[in-house]
Residue, then its C-alpha position, 0 to 999 in steps of 0.5 A: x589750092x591744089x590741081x586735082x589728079x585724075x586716078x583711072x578706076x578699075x576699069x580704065x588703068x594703064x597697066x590692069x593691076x591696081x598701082x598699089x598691088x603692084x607696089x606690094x608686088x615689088x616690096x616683096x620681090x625685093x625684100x626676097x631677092x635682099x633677105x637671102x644670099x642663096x643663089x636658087x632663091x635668086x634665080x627664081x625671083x629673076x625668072x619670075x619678074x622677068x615673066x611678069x615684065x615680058x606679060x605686062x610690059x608695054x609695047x612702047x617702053x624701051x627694056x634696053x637701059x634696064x638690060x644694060x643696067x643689070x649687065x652692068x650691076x652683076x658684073x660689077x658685083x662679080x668683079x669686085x667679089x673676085x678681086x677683093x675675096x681672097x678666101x677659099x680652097x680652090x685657087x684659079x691664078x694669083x695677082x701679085x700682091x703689089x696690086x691694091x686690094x686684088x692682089x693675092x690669090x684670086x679662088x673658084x669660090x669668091x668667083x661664083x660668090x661674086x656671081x651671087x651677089x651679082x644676081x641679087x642686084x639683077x634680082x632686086x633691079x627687076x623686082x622694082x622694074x615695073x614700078x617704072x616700065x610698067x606704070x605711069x608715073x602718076x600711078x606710081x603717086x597713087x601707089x604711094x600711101x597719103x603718108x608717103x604722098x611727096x615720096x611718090x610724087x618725087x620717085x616719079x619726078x625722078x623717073x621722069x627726069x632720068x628717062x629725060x636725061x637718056x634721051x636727051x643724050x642720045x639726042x645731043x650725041x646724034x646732034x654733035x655727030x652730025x656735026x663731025x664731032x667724034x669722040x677723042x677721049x674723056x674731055x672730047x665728052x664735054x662737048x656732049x654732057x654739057x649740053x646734057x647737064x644744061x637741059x637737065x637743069x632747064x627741065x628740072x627749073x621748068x618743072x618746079x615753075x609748073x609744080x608751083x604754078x598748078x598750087x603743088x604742096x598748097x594743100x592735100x591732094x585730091x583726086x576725081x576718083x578713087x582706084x578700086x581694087x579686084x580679087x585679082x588685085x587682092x591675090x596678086x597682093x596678097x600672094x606676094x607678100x605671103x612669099x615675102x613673110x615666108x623668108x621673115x618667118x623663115x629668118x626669125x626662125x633660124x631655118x637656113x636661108x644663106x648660101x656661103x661657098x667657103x671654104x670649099x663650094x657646095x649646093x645651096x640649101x633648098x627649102x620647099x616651102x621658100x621654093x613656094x614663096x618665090x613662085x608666088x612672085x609669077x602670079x601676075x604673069x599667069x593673067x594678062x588684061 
């Protein structure tokens, strides 16, 4: 027997776009930010999504750990990019080449190449952000097509179970300060994460036991009510995927989508009509219900 879920319909969602029109959306705002390199593309996808999230975020959820994490992932992407390409004309220093992997010349151009596989990261990360800002978790469940069901059901198992971990760290850590607890190197840190790591796994076996307990995977899910799409849902779809299939063609076709700055920097190519496809990304941040 399964417990029946109780879908919102038009009228009632959380986030006023139909869970599956915003899955469409993120689809295709990563498919974008993943199937070129060319840093303009990019920047116009971020710029975008980042207009989407400040349109539609909710005033309780907490865009801190999303703006660390795109930190982190573009730096981390520069970095790496800078120390490992040696490649390019114009040299800014050089590491002794004793050093693994970045030894060598270290040039202007892996720099800014690094930038760009920076931003692609940031791109794709913001494209998926409102499936976990913006959305519940059982509306991410009801995005997913009846094929992908258990897939849903686990993407926003994870979600929940990560937001949890935030802050149950942030909760032991508050905890241990108040203790006197100060941290004193990396194995002064247990006294912190296993705490942390112990109420994961608590959650995570309770969690199960309530899964089970409510007859999940006992049969198909049902559902009070269906979630009815609008023609702003539809267009909103629609015109994203329309962006997205713009770059396919565009791939399929041989028209230039990449952007390489060896072995001398250059201006990256600029297709108008790709130009278009990554406006249509900002459609949903022209309406706000």
């Amino acid at each position: 027997m399964s417990v029946p879920s109780v879908l919102s319909d038009g009228d009632d969602r959380t986030s006023g776009l139909a869970p599956r029109a915003w899955l469409v959306w993120s689809m295709a705002a990563v498919t974008i930010a993943l199937l070129t390199n060319n840093p303009v593309y990019r920047v116009l996808v971020v710029l975008a999504a980042i207009n989407v999230l400040v349109a539609w975020l909710p005033p309780e959820r907490n865009p801190k750990p999303l703006v660390i994490a795109l930190a982190a992932a573009a730096v981390l992407a520069a970095l790496i990019s800078a120390l490992a390409g040696h490649t390019g004309a114009d040299v800014l220093f050089r590491l002794p080449a004793w050093v693994p992997l970045a030894g060598g010349p270290i040039t202007l151009e892996s720099v800014v190449y690094g930038g760009a596989m920076g931003l692609g990261l940031v791109a794709a990360l913001l494209a998926a952000a409102p499936l976990s800002l913006v959305l519940e978790p059982h509306d991410v469940v009801d995005a997913m097509p009846s094929a992908l069901e258990r897939t849903g059901i686990a993407v926003a198992t994870s979600m929940n179970l990560v937001s949890g971990i935030g802050r149950t760290f942030v909760s032991v850590r508050d905890a241990q300060q108040m203790r006197g607890w100060r941290p004193r190197g990396l194995r002064s840190w247990n006294e912190v994460l296993v705490p942390v790591v112990l109420t994961a796994i608590e959650d995570s076996v309770l969690l199960a036991e309530a899964m089970e307990a409510r007859g999940f995977g006992a049969g198909k899910r049902t559902s009070y009510s269906t979630t009815s799409w609008t023609r702003w849902d539809a267009a909103v779809a629609l015109s994203a995927l329309a962006g997205a299939l713009l770059f396919v063609g565009a791939r399929l076709a041989g028209v230039a989508v990449d952007w390489y700055p060896y072995p001398t920097l250059a201006l990256p190519p600029i297709q108008p009509l790709l130009v278009l496809g990554c406006l249509a990304l900002a459609l949903p941040a022209l309406r706000r219900d």
